[in-house]
C-alpha positions as CSV (number, residue, x, y, z in Angstrom):
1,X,0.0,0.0,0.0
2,X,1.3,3.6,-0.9
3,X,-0.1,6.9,1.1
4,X,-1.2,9.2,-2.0
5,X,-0.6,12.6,-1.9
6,X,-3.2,15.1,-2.4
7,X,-2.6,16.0,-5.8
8,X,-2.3,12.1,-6.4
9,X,-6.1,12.4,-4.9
10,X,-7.4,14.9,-6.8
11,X,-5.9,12.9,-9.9
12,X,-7.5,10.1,-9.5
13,X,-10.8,12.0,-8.8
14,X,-10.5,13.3,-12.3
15,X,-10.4,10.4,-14.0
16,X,-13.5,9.4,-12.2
17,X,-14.9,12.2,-13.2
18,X,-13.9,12.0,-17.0
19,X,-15.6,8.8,-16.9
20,X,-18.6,10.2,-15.7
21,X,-18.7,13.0,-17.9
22,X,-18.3,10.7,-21.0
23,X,-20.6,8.3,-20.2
24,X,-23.0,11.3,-19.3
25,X,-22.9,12.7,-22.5
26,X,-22.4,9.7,-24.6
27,X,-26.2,8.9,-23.2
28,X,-28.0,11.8,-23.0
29,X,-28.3,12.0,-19.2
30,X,-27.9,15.7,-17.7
31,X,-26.3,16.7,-14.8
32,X,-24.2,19.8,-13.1
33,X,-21.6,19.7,-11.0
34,X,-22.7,20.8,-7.8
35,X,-22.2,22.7,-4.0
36,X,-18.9,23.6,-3.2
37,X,-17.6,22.2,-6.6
38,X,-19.8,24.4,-9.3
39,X,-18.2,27.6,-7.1
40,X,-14.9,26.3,-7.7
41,X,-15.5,26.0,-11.4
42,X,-17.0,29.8,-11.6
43,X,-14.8,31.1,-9.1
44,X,-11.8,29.4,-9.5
45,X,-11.8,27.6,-12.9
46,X,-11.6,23.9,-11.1
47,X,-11.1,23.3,-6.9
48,X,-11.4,25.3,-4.3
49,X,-8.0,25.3,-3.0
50,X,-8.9,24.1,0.5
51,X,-11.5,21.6,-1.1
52,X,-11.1,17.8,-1.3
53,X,-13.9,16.0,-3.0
54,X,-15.9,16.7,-6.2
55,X,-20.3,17.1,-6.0
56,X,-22.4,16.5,-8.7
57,X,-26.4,17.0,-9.2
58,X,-28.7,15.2,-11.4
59,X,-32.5,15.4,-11.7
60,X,-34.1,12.5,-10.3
61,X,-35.1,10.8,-13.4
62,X,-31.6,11.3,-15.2
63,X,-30.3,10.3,-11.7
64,X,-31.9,6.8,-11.7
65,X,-30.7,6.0,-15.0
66,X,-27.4,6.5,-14.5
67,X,-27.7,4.2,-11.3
68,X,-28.9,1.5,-13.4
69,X,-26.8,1.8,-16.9
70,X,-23.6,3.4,-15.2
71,X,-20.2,0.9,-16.5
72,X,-16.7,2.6,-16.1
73,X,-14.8,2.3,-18.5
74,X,-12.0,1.1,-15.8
75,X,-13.2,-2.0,-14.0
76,X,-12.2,0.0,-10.8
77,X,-14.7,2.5,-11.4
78,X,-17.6,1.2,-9.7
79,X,-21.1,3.2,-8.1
80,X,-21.8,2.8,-4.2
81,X,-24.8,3.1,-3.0
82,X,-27.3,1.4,0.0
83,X,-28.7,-0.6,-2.7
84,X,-25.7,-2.2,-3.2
85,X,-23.7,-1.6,0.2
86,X,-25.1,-3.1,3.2
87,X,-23.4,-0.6,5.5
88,X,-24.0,2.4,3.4
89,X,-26.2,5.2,4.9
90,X,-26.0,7.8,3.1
91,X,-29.0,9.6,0.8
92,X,-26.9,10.1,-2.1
93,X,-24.6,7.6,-4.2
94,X,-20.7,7.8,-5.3
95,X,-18.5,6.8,-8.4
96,X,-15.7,5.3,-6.4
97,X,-12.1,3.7,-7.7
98,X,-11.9,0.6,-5.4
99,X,-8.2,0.1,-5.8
100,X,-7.8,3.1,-2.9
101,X,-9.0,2.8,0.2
102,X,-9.4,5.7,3.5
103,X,-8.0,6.1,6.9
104,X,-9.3,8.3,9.7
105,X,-11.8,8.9,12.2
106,X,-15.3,8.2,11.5
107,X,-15.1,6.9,8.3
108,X,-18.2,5.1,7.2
109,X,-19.0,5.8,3.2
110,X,-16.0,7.6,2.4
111,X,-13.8,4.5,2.2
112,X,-12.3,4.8,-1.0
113,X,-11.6,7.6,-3.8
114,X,-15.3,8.9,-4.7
115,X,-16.9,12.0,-6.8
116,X,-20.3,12.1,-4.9
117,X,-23.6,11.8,-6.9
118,X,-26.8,14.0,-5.8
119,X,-30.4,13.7,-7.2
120,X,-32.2,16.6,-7.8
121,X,-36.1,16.4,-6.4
122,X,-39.4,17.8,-7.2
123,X,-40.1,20.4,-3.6
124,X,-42.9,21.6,-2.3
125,X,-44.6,25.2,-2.4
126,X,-43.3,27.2,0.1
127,X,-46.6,26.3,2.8
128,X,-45.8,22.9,3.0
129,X,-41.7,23.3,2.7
130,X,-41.3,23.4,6.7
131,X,-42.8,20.5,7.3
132,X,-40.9,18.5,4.5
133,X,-38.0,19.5,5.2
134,X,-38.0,18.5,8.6
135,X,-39.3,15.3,7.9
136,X,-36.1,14.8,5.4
137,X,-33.9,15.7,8.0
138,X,-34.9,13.8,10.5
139,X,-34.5,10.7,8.2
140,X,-30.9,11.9,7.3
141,X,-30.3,12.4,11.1
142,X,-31.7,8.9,11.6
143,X,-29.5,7.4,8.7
144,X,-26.2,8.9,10.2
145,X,-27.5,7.3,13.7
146,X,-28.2,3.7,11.9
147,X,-23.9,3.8,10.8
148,X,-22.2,5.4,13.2
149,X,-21.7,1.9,15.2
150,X,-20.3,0.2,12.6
151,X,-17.1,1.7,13.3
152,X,-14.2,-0.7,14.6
153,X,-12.7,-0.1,18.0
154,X,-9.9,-2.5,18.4
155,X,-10.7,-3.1,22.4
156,X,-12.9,-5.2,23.6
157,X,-13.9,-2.6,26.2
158,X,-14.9,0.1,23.3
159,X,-16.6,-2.8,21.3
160,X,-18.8,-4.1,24.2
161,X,-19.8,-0.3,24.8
162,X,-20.8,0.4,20.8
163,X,-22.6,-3.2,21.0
164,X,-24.7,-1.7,23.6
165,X,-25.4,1.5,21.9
166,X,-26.3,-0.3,19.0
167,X,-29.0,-2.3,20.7
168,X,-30.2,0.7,22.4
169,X,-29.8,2.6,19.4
170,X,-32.0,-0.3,17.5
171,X,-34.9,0.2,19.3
172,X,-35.6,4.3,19.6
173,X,-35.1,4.7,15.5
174,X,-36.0,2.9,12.5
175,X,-33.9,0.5,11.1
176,X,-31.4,1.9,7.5
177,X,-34.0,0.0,5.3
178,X,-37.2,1.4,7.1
179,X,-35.5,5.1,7.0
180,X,-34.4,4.6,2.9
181,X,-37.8,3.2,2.3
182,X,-39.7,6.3,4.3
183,X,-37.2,8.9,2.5
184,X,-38.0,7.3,-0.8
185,X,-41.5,7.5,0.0
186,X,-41.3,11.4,1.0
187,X,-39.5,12.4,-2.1
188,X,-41.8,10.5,-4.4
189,X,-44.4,12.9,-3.3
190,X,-42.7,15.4,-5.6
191,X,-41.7,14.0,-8.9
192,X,-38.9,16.4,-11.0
193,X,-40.6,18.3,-13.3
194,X,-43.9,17.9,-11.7
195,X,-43.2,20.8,-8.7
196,X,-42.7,24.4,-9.3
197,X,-40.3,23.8,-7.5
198,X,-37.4,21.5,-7.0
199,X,-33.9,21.1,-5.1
200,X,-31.1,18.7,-3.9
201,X,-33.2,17.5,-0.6
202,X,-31.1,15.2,1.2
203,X,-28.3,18.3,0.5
204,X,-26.5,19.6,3.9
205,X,-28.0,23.2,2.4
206,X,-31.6,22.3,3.3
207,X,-34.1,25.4,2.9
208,X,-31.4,27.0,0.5
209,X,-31.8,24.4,-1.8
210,X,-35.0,25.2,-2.2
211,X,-35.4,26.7,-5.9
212,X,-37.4,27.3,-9.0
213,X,-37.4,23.9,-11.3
214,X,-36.4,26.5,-14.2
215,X,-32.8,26.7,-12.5
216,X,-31.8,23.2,-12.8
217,X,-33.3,22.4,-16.6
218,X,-31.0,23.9,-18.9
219,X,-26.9,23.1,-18.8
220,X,-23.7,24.3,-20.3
221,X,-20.0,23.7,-20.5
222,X,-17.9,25.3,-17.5
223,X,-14.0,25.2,-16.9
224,X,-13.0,22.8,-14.3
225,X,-8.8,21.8,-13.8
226,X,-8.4,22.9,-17.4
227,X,-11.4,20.5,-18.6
228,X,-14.9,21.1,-19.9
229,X,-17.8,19.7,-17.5
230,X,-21.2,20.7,-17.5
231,X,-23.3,23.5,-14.6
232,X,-26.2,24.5,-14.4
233,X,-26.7,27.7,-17.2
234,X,-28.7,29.3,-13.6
235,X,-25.3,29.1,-11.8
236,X,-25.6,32.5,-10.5
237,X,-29.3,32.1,-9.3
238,X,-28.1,28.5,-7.5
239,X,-24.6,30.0,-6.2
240,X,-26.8,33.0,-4.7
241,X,-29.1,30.7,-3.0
242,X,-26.3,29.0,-1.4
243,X,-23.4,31.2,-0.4
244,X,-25.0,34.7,-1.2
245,X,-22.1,36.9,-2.4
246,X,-20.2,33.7,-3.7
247,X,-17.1,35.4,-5.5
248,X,-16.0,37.1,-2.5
249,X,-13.6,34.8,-0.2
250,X,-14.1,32.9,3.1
251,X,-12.4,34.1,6.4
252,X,-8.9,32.0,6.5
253,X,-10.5,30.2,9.6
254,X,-13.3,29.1,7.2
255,X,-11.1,27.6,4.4
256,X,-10.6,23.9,5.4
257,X,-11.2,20.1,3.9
258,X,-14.4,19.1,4.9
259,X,-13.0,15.6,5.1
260,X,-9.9,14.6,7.1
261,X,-8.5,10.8,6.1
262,X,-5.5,9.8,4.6
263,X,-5.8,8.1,1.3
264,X,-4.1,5.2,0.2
265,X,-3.7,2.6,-2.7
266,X,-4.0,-1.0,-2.4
């Protein structure tokens, strides 16, 4: 095994995100790249400098069909997701290289190399967003509760203590399948392209993702580490939305890695 460097990282997210690209437009499926990485793209012309991972958004329908028909063109390149993952609680899925693999505290889905992969949703109108919201958080609340005992604690001491957790854990909030099924449930209340409104709702931004369906229908070409990937032609309206004055520059406190784990490969 070899500790990668973080330009050796962000290489190796590239090429996952090539792939992605290619396949994207080889079969007509649309998507944007998203958060934190669409401002690097307008503001910076690929990563924020501090940043370590790469989002990107598709609408829901465009989203389900690239979990289905999704190859790599490297063998290595492979989707995870809770359908496939047993121990995999998060509401959104990754393109992952599985030749690497991640070391550092609390790491449940981010255990390899991995672009992440959001759905856009149909939202409701504004008198009914509260309550929706709420509801989606708790589930994403619930879902972080469901995997954080799966870490391992090599003494027996700290592994009889997350064993009882667990059990009490298992019995105050549904189980990961019973929390998917009820999110999948919600969300199908508000098919893309059926709402005036829609958003990434299982997105950290919550109420700001909340948006006209106009912004995320129409795409173009951006600049991203001297490639061409696709946004959202509505960038400014979504950038707004999220971080307000967006071209103007963190405090220096503000600008770390949202993820802290070493990377290696196998």
């Amino acid at each position: 095994m070899r500790l990668l460097t973080n330009k050796e990282v962000r290489k190796l997210q590239l090429a996952i995100m090539d792939d992605v690209h290619e396949f994207c437009i080889k079969n007509n499926i649309r998507y944007s790249l998203g958060g934190g990485t669409l401002l690097g793209s307008i503001r910076h012309k690929g990563y924020i400098p501090w940043d370590d991972d790469i989002d990107l958004m598709m609408p829901r329908p465009d989203y389900e069909r690239f979990l289905k028909e999704y190859k790599g063109k490297e063998p290595y390149f492979e989707i995870d997701y809770y359908t496939n993952d047993p121990q995999y609680i998060s509401a959104f899925a990754k393109v992952i290289d599985n030749r690497t693999y991640t070391v550092g505290p609390n790491i449940i889905d981010d255990k390899n190399v991995f672009i992440d992969i959001f759905p856009v949703d149909g939202m409701p109108e504004k008198n009914e967003l509260k309550p929706y919201v709420e509801q989606v958080q708790t589930i994403l609340e619930n879902l972080r509760k469901n995997g954080k005992y799966y870490l391992f604690e090599k003494s027996l001491s700290k592994k009889v203590m997350f064993f009882i957790k667990y059990l009490i854990k298992s019995l105050t909030i549904p189980s990961r399948k019973e929390n998917f099924r009820m999110l999948e449930e919600l969300i199908a209340k508000y098919p893309f392209g059926a709402s005036s409104h829609a958003g990434v709702a299982v997105s950290q931004y919550s109420y700001k993702e909340w948006m006209e369906l106009s912004v995320f229908e129409n795409f173009q070409p951006s600049e991203f580490e001297g490639r061409q990937y696709m946004i959202l032609s509505a960038y400014d309206t979504y950038l707004r939305g999220l971080y307000n004055d967006y071209m103007k520059l963190p405090p220096e406190d503000q600008r770390k890695p949202m993820h802290l784990f070493e990377v290696y490969l196998k």
